[in-house]
C-alpha positions as CSV (number, residue, x, y, z in Angstrom):
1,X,21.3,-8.7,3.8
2,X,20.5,-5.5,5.1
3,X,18.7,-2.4,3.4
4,X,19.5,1.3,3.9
5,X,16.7,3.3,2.5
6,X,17.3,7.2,3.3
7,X,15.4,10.3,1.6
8,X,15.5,14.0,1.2
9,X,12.3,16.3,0.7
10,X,13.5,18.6,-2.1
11,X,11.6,22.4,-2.3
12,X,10.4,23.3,-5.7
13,X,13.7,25.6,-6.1
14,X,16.5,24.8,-8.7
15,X,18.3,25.5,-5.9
16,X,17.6,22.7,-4.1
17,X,19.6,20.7,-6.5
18,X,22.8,21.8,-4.9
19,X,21.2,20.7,-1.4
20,X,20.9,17.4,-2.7
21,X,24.1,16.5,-4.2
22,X,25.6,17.7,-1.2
23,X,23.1,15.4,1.2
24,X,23.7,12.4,-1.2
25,X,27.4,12.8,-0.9
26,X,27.2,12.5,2.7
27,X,24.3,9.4,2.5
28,X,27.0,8.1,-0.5
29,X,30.0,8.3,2.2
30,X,28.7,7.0,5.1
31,X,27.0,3.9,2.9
32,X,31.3,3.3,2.0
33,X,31.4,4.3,-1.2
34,X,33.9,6.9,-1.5
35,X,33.6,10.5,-2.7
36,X,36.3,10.3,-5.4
37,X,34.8,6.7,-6.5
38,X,33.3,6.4,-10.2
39,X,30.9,5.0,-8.9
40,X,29.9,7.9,-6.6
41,X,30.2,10.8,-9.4
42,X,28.2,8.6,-11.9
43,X,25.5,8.6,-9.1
44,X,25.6,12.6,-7.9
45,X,25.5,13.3,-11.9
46,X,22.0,11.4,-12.0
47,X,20.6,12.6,-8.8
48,X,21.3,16.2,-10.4
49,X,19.4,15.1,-13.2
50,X,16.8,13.5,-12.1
51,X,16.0,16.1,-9.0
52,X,16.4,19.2,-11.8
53,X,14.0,17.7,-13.6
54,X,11.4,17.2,-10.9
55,X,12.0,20.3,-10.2
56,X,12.3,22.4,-13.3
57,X,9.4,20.5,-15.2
58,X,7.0,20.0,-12.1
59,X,7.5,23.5,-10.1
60,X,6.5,20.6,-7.5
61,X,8.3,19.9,-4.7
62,X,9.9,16.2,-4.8
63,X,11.9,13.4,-2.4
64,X,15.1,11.6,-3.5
65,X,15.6,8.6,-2.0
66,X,18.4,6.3,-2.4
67,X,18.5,2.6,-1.2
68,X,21.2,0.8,-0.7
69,X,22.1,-2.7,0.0
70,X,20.1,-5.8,-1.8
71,X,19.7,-3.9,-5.5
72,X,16.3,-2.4,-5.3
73,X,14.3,-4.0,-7.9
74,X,10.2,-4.9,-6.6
75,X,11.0,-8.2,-7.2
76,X,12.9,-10.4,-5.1
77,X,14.9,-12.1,-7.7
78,X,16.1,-9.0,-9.2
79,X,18.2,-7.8,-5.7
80,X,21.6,-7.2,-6.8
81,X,24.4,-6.8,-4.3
82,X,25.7,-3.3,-4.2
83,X,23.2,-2.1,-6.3
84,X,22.3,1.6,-5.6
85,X,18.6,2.6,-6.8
86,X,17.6,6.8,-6.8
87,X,14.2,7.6,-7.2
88,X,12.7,11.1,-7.6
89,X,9.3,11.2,-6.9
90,X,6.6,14.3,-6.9
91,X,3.0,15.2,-7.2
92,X,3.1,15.8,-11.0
93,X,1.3,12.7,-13.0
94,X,2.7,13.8,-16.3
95,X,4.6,10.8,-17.7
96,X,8.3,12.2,-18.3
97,X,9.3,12.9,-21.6
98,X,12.3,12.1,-23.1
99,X,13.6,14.9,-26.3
100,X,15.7,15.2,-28.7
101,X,18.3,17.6,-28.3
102,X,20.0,19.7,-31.4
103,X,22.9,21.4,-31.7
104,X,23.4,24.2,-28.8
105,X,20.2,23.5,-27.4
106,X,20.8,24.1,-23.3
107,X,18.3,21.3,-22.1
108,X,16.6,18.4,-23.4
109,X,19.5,15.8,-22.8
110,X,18.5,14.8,-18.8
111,X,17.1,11.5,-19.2
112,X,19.7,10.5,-22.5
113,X,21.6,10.9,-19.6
114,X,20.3,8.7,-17.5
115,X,19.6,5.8,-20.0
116,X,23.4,6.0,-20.5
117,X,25.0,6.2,-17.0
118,X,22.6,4.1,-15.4
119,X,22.4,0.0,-15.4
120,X,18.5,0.4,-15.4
121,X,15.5,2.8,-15.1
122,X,12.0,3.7,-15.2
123,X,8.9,5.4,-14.0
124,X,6.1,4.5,-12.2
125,X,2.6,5.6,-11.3
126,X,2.9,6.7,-7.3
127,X,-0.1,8.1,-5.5
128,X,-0.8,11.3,-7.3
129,X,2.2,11.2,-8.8
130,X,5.0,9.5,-10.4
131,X,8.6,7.9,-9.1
132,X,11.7,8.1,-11.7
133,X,14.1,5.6,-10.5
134,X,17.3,4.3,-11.7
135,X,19.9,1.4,-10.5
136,X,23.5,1.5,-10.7
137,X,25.6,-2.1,-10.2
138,X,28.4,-1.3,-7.9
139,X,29.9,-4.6,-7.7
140,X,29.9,-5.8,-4.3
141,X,27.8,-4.8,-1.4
142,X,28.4,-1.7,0.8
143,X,28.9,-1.6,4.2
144,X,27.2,1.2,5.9
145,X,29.2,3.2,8.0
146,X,26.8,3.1,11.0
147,X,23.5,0.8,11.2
148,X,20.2,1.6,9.4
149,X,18.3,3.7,12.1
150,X,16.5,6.8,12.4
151,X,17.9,9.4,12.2
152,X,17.7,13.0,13.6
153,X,18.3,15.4,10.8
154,X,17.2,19.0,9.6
155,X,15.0,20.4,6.8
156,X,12.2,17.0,6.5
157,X,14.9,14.3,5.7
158,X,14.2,10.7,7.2
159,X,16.6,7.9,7.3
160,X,14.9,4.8,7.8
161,X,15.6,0.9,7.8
């Protein structure tokens, strides 16, 4: 089974979140998972959330990644056909933090989110960091659109095997 792994270096700018829903669309589309799939606006919603948290409580920059293909679990027995894992990871080690939002409150309800839309997540310890990942089941497996290679693309985004 193969493994696409492809990931975008996010600036320390809220307005980067924009940049990548818009790149993990395209990565979404050409992995065969359609735009106006479930599946595919229950994974932009927590890319936005997890790359505007990066960036609003780090002021760091970041790097979403999203792997597709054999579920994305460390170990072997937990790959999962179609599984789709995103991770956010920057230079901040501060655990994240999950609050309590009340009322009107504008923020505090990112990774509530996430523990509700996703079929797993976490966080874990990476270099001088921290990774936030989370795994979505999407039933069968994928079929890229073209094969996992590099891939020649602007602003510091890599797409590797």
């Amino acid at each position: 089974m193969q493994v696409l792994l492809v990931q975008l270096e996010v600036g320390p700018d809220p307005a980067e979140v924009g940049r990548a829903r818009r790149w993990a669309r395209s990565r979404l589309v050409r992995s065969g998972i359609r735009d106006d799939e479930p599946l595919a606006e229950t994974l932009i919603l927590l890319i936005s959330e997890l790359v505007t948290n990066a960036v609003v409580h780090t002021g760091c920059p970041a790097v979403l990644r999203m792997r597709f293909g054999a579920g994305a679990g460390t170990r072997a027995d937990a790959a999962r056909p179609g599984t789709v894992r995103v991770e956010v990871a920057d230079i901040c080690a501060r655990p994240p933090q999950q609050r309590q939002a009340e009322g009107d409150d504008t923020n505090g309800r990112g990774l509530a989110l996430v523990d509700g839309l996703a079929d797993r997540w976490g966080w874990q310890p990476e270099g001088a960091g921290k990774s936030i990942w989370c795994e979505v089941d999407g039933g069968g497996e994928p079929e890229p659109a073209e094969p996992a290679a590099y891939e020649s693309a602007p602003r510091g985004f890599v797409t590797t095997p």
